[in-house]
PyMOL Python script that loads the backbone (N, CA, C, O; Angstrom):
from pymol import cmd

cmd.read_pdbstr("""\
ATOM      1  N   UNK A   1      78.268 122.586 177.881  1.00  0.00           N
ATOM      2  CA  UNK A   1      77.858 121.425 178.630  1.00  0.00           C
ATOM      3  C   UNK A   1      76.360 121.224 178.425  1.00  0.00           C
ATOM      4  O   UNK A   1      75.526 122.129 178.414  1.00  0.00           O
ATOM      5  N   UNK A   2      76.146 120.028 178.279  1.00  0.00           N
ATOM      6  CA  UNK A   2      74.937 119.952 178.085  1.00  0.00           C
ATOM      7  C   UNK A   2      74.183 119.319 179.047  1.00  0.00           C
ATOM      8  O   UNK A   2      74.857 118.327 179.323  1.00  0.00           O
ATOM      9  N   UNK A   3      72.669 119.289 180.072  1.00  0.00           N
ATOM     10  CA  UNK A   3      72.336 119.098 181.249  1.00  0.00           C
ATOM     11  C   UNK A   3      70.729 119.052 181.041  1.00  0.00           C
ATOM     12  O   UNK A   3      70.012 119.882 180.481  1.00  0.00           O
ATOM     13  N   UNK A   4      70.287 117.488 181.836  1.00  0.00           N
ATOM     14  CA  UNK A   4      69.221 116.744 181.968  1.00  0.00           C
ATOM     15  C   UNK A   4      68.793 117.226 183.283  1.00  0.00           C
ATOM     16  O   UNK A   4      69.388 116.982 184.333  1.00  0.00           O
ATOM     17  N   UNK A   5      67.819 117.863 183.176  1.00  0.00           N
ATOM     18  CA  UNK A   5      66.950 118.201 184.215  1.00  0.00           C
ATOM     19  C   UNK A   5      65.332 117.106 184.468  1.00  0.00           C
ATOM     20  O   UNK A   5      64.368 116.954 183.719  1.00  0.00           O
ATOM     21  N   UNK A   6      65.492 116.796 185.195  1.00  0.00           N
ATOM     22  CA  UNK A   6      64.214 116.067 185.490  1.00  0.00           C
ATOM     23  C   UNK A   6      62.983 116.692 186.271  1.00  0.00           C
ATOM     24  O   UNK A   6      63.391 117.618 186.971  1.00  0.00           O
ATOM     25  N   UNK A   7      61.776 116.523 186.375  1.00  0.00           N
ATOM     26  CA  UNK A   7      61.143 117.696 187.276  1.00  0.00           C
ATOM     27  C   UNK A   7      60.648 119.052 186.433  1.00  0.00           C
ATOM     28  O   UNK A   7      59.894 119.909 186.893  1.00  0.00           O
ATOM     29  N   UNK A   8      60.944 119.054 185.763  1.00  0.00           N
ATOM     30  CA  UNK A   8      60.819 120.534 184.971  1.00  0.00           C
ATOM     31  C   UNK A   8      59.840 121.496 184.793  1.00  0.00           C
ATOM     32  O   UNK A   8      60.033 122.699 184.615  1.00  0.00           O
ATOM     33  N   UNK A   9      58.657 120.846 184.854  1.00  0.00           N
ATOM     34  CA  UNK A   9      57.330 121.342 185.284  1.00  0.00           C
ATOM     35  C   UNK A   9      56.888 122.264 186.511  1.00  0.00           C
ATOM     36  O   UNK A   9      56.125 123.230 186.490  1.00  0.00           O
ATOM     37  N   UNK A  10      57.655 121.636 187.704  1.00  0.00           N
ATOM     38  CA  UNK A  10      57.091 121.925 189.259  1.00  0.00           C
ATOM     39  C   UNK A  10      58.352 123.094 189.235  1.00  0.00           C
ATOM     40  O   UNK A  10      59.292 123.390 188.497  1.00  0.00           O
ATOM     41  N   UNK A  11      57.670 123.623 190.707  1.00  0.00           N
ATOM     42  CA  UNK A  11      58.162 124.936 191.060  1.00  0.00           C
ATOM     43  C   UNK A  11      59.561 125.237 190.914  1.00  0.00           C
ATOM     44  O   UNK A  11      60.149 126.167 190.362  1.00  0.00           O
ATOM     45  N   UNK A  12      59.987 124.121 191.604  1.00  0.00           N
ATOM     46  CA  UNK A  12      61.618 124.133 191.948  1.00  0.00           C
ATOM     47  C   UNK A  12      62.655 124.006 190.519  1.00  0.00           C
ATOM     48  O   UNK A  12      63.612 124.720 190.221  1.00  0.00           O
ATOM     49  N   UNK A  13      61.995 122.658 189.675  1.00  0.00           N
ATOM     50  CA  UNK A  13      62.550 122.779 188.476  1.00  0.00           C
ATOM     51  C   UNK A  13      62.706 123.944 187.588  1.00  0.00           C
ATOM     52  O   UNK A  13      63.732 124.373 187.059  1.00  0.00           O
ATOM     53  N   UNK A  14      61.401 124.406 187.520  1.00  0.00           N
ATOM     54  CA  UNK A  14      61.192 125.662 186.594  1.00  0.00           C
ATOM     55  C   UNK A  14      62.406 126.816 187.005  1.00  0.00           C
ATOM     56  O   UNK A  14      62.750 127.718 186.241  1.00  0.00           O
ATOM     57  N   UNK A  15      62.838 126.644 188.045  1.00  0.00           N
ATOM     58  CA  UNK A  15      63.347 127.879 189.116  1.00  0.00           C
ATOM     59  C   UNK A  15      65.643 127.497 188.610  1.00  0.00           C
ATOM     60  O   UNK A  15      66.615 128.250 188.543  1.00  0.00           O
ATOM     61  N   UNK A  16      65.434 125.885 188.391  1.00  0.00           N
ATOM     62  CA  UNK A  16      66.559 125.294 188.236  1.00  0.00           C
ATOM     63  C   UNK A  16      66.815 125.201 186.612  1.00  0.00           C
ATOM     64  O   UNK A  16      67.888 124.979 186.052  1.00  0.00           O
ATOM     65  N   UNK A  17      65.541 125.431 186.020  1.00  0.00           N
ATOM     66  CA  UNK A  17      65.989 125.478 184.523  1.00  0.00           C
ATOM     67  C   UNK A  17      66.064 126.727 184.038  1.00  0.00           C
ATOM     68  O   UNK A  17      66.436 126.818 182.868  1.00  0.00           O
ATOM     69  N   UNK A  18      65.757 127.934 184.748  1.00  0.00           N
ATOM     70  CA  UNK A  18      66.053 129.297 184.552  1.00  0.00           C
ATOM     71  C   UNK A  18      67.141 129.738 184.702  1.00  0.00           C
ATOM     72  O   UNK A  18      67.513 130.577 183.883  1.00  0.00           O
ATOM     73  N   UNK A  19      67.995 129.364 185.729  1.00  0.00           N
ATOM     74  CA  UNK A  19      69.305 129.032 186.483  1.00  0.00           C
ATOM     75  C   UNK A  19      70.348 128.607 185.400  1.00  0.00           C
ATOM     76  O   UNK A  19      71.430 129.115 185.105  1.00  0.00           O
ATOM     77  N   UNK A  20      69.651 127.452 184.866  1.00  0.00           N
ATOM     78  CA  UNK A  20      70.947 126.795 183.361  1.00  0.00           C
ATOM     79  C   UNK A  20      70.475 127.471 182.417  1.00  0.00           C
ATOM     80  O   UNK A  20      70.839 126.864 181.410  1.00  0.00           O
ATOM     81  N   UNK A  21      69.787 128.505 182.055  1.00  0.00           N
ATOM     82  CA  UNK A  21      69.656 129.286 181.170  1.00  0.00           C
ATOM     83  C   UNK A  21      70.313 130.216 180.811  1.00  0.00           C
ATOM     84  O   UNK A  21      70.686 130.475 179.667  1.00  0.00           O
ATOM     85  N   UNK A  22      70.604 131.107 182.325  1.00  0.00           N
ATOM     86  CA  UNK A  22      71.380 132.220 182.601  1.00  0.00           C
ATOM     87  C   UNK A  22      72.968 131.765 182.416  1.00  0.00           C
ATOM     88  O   UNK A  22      73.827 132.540 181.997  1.00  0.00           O
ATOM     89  N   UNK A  23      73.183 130.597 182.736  1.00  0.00           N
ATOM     90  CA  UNK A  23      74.870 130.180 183.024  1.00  0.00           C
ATOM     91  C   UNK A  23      74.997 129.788 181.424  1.00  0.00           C
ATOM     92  O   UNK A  23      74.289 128.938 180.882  1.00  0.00           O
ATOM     93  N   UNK A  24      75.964 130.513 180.805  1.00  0.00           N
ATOM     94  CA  UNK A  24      76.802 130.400 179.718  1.00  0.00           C
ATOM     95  C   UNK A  24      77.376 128.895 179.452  1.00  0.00           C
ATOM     96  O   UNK A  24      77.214 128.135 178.498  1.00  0.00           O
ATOM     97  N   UNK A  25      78.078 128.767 180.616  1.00  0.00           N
ATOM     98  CA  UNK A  25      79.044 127.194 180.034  1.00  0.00           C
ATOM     99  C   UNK A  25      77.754 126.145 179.817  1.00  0.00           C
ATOM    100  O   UNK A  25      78.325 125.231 179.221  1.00  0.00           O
ATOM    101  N   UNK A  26      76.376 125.739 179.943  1.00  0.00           N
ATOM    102  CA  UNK A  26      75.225 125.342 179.734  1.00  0.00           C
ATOM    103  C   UNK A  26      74.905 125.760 178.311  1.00  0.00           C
ATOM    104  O   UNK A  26      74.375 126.829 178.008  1.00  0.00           O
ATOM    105  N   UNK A  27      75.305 124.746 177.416  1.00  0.00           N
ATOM    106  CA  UNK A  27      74.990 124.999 175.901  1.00  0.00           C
ATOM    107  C   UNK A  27      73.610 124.531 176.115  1.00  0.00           C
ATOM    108  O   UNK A  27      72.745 125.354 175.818  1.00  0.00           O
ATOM    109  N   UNK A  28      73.209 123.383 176.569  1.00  0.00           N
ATOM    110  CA  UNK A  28      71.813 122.414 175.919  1.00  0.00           C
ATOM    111  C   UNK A  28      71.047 121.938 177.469  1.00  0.00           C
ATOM    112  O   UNK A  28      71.684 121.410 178.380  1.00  0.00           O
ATOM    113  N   UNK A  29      69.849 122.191 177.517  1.00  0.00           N
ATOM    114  CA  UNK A  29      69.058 121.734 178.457  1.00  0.00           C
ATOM    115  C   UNK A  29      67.934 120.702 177.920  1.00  0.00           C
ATOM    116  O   UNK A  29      67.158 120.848 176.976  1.00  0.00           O
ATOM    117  N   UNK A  30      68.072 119.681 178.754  1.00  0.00           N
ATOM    118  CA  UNK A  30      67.054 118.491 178.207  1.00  0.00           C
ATOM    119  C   UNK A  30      65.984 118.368 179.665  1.00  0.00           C
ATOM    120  O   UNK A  30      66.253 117.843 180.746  1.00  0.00           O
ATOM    121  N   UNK A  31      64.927 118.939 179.302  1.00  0.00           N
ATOM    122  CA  UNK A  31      64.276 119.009 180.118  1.00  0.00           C
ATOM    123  C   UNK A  31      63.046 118.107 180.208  1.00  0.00           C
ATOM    124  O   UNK A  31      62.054 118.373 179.531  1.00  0.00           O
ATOM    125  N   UNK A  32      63.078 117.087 180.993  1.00  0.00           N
ATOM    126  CA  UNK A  32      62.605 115.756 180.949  1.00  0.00           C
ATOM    127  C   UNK A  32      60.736 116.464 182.190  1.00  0.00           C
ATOM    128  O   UNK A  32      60.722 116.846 183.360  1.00  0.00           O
ATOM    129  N   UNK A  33      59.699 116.348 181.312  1.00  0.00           N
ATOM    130  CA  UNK A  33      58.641 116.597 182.253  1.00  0.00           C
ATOM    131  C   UNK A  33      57.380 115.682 181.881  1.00  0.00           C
ATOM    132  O   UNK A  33      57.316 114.889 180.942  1.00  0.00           O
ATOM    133  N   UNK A  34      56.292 116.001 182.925  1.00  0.00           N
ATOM    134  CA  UNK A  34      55.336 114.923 182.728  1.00  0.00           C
ATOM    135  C   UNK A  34      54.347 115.623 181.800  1.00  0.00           C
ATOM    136  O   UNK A  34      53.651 114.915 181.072  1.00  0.00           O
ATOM    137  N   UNK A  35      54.209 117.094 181.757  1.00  0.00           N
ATOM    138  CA  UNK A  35      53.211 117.597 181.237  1.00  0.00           C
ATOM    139  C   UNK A  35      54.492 118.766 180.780  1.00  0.00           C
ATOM    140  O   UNK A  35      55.622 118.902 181.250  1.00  0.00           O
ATOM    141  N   UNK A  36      53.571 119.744 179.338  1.00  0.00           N
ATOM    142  CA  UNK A  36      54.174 120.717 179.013  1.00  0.00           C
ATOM    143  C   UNK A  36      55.150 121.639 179.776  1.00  0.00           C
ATOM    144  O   UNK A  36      55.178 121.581 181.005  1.00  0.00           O
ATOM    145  N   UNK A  37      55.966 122.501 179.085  1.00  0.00           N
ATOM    146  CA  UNK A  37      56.349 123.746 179.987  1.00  0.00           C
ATOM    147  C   UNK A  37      55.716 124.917 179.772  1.00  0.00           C
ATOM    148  O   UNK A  37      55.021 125.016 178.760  1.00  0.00           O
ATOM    149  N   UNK A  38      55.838 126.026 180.685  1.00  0.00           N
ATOM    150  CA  UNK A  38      55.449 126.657 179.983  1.00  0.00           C
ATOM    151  C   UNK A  38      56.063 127.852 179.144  1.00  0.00           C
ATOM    152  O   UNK A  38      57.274 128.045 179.250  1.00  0.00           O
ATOM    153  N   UNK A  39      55.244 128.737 178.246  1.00  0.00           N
ATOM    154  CA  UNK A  39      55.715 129.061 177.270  1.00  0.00           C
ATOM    155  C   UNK A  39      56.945 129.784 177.499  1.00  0.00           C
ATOM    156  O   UNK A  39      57.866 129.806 176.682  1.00  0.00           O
ATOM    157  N   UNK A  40      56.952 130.192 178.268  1.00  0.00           N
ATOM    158  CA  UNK A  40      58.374 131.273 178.418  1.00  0.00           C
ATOM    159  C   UNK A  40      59.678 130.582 178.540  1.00  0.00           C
ATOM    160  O   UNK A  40      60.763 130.988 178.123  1.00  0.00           O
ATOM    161  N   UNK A  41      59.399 129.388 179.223  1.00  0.00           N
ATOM    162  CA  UNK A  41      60.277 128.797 179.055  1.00  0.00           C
ATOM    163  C   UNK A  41      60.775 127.229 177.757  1.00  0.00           C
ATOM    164  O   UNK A  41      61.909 126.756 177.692  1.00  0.00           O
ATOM    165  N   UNK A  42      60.051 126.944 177.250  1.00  0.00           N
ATOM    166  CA  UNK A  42      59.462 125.812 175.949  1.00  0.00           C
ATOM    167  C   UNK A  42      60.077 126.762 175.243  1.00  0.00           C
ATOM    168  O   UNK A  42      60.778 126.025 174.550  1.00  0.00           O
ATOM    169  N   UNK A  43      60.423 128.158 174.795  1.00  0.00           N
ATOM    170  CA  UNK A  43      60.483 128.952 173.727  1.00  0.00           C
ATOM    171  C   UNK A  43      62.027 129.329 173.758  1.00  0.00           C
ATOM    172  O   UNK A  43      62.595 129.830 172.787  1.00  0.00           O
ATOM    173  N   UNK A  44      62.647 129.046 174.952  1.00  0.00           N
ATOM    174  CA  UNK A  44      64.424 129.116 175.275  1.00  0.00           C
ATOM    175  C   UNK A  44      64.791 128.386 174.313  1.00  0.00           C
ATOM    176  O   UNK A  44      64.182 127.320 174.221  1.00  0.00           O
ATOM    177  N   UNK A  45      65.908 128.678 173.247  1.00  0.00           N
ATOM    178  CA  UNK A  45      66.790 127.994 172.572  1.00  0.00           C
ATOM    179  C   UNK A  45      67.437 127.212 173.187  1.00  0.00           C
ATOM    180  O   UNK A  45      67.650 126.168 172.571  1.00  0.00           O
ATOM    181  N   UNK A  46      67.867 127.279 174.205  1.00  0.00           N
ATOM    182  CA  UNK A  46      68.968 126.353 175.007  1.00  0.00           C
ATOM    183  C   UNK A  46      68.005 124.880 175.408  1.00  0.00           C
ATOM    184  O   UNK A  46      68.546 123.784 175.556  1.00  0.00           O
ATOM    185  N   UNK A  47      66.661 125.080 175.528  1.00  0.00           N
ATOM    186  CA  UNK A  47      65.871 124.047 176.265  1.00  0.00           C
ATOM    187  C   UNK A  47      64.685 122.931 175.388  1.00  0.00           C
ATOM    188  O   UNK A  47      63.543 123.228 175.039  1.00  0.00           O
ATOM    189  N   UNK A  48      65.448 121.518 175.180  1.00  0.00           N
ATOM    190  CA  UNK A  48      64.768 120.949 174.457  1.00  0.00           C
ATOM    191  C   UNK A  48      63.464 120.043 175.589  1.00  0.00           C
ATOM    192  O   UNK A  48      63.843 119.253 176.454  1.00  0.00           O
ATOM    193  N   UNK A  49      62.365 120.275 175.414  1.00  0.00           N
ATOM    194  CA  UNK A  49      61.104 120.010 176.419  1.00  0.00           C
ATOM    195  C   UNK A  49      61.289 118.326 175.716  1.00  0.00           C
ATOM    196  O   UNK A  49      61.294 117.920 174.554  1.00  0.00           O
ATOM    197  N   UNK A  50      61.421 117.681 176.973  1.00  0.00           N
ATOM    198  CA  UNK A  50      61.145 115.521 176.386  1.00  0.00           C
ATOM    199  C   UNK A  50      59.723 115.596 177.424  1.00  0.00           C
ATOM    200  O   UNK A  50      59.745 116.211 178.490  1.00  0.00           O
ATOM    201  N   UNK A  51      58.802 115.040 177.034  1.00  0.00           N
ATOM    202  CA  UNK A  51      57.946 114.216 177.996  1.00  0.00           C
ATOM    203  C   UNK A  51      58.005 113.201 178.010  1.00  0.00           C
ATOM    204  O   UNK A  51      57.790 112.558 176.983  1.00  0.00           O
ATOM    205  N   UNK A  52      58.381 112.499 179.394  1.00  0.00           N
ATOM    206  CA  UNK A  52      58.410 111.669 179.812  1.00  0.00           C
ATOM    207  C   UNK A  52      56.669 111.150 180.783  1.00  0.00           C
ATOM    208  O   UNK A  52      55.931 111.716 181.590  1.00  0.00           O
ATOM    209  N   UNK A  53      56.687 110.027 180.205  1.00  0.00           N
ATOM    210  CA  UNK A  53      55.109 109.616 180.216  1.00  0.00           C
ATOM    211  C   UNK A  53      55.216 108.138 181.352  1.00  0.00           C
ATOM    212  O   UNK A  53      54.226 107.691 181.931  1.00  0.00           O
ATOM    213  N   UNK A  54      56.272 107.699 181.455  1.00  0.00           N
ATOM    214  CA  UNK A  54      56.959 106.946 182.355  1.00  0.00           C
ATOM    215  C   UNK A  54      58.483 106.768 182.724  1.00  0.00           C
ATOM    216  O   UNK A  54      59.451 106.240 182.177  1.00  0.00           O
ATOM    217  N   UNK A  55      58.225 107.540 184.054  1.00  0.00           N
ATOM    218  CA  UNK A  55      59.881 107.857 184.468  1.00  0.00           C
ATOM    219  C   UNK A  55      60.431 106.115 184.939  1.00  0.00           C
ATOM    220  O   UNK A  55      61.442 106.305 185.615  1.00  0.00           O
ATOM    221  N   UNK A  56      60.204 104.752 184.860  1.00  0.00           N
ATOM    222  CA  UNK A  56      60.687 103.688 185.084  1.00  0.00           C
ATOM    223  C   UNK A  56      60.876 102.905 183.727  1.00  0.00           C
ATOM    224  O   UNK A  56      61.299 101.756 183.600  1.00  0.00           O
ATOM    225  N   UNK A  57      60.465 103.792 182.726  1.00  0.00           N
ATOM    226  CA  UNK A  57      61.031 103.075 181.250  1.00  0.00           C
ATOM    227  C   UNK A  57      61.224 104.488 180.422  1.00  0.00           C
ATOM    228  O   UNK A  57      60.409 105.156 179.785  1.00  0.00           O
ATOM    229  N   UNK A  58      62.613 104.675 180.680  1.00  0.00           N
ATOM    230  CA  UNK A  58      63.032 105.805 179.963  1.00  0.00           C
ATOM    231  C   UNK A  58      64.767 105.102 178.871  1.00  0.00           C
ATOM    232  O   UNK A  58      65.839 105.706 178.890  1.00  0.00           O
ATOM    233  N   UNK A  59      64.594 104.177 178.315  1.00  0.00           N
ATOM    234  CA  UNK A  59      65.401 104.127 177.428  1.00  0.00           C
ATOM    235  C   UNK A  59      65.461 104.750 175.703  1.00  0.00           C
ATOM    236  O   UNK A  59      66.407 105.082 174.990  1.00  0.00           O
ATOM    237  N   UNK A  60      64.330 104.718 175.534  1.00  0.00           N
ATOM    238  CA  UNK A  60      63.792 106.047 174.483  1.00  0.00           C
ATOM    239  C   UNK A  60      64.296 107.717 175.065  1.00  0.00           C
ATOM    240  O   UNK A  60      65.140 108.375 174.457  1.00  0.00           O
ATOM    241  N   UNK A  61      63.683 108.147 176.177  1.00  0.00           N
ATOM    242  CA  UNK A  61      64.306 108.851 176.451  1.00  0.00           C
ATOM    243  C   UNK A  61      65.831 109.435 176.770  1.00  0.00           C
ATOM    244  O   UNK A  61      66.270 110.584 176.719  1.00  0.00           O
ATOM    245  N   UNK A  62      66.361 108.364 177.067  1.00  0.00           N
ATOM    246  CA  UNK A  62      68.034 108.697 177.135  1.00  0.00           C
ATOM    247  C   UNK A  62      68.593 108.818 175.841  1.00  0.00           C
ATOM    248  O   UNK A  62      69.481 109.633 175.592  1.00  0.00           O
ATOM    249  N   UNK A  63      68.099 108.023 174.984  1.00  0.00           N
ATOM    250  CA  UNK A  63      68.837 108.409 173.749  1.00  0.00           C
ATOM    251  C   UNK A  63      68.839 109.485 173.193  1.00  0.00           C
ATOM    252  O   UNK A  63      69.753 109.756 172.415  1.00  0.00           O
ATOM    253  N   UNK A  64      67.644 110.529 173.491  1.00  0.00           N
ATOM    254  CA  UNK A  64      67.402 111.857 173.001  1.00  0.00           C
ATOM    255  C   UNK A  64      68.396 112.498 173.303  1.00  0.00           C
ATOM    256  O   UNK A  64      68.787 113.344 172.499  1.00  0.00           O
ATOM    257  N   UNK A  65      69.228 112.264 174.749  1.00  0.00           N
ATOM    258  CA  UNK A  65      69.965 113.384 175.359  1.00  0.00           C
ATOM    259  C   UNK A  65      71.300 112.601 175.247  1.00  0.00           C
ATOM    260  O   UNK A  65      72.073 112.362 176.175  1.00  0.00           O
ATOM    261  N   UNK A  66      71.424 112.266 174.022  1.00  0.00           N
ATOM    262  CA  UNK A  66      73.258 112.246 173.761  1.00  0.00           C
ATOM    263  C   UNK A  66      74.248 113.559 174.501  1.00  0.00           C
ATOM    264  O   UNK A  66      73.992 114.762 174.564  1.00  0.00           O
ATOM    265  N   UNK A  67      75.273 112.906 174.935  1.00  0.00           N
ATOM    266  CA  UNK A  67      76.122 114.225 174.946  1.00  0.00           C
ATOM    267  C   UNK A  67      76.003 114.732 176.691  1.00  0.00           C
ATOM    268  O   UNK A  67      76.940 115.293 177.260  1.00  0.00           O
ATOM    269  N   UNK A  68      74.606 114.391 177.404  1.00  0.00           N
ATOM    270  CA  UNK A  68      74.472 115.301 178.731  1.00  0.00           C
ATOM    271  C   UNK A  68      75.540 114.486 179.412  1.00  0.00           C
ATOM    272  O   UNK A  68      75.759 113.280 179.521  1.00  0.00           O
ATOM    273  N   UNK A  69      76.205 115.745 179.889  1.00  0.00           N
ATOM    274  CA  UNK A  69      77.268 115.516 181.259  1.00  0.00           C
ATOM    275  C   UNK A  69      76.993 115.901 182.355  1.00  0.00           C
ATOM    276  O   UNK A  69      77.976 116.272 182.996  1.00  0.00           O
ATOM    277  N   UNK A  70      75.933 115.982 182.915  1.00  0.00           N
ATOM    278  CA  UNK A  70      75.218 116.237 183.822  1.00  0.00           C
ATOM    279  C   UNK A  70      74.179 115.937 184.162  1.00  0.00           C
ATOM    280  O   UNK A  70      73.719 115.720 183.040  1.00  0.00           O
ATOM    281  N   UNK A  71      73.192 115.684 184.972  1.00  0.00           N
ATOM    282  CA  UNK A  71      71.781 115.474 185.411  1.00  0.00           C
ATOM    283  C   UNK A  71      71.120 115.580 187.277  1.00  0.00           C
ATOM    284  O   UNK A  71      71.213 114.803 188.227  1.00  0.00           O
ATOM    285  N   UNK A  72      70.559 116.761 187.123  1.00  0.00           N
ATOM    286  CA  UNK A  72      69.664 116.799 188.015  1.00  0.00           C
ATOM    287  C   UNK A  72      68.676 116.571 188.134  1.00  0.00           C
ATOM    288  O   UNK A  72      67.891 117.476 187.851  1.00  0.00           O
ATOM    289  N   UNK A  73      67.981 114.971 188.717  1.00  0.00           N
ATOM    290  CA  UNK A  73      66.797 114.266 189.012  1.00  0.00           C
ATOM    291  C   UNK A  73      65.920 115.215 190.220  1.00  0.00           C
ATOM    292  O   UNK A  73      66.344 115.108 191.370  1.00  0.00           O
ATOM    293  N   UNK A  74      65.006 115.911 190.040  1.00  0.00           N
ATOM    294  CA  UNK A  74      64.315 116.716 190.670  1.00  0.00           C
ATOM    295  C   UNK A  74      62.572 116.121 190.483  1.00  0.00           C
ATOM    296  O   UNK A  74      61.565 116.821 190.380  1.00  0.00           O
ATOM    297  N   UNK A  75      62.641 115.084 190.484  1.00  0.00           N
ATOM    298  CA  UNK A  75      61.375 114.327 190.485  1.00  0.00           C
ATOM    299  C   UNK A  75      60.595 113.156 190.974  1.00  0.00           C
ATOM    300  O   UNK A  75      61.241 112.143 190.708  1.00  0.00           O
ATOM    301  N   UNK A  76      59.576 112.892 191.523  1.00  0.00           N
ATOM    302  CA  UNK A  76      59.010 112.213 192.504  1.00  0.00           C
ATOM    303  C   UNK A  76      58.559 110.928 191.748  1.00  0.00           C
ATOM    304  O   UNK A  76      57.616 111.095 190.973  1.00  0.00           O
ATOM    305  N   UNK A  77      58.868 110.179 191.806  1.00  0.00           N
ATOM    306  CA  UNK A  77      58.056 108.467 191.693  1.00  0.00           C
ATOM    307  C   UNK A  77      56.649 108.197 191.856  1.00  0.00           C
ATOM    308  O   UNK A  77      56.257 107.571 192.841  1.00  0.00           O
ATOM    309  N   UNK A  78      55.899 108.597 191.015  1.00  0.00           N
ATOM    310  CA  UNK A  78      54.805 108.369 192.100  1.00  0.00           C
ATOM    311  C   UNK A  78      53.838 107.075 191.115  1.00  0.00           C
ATOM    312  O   UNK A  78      52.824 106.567 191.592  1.00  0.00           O
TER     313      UNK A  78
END
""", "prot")
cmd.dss("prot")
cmd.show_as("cartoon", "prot")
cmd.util.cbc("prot")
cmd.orient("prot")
């Protein structure tokens, strides 16, 4: 399964993309953030890092993540 995480940067994300790391049926993580990750996690095979530079025009971005059957939006509007 493959799974769009939004947020990926902040505490909670980082904590939720470690989580789909560990779980097996989680082939592919698309991890949508405003700024880098960091390295320990950027360096997971399972986890492709997107920056997103505006979360209200993300149609570039969706196309990256063909395939996700899942998505947890863990991120603030601001």
């Amino acid at each position: 399964m493959k799974v769009i995480i939004t947020g990926s940067s902040g505490f909670i994300g980082t904590h939720i993309i470690k989580q789909c790391i560990s779980d097996p049926s989680i082939t592919q993580i698309f991890a949508w953030t405003r700024k880098p990750l960091g390295a320990s996690i950027s360096s997971e095979e399972k986890v492709k890092e997107i920056i997103v530079h505006d979360f209200m025009k993300l149609d570039d971005v969706i196309e990256q993540c063909a395939g996700a059957s899942a998505c947890i939006w863990y991120a603030s509007l601001r």
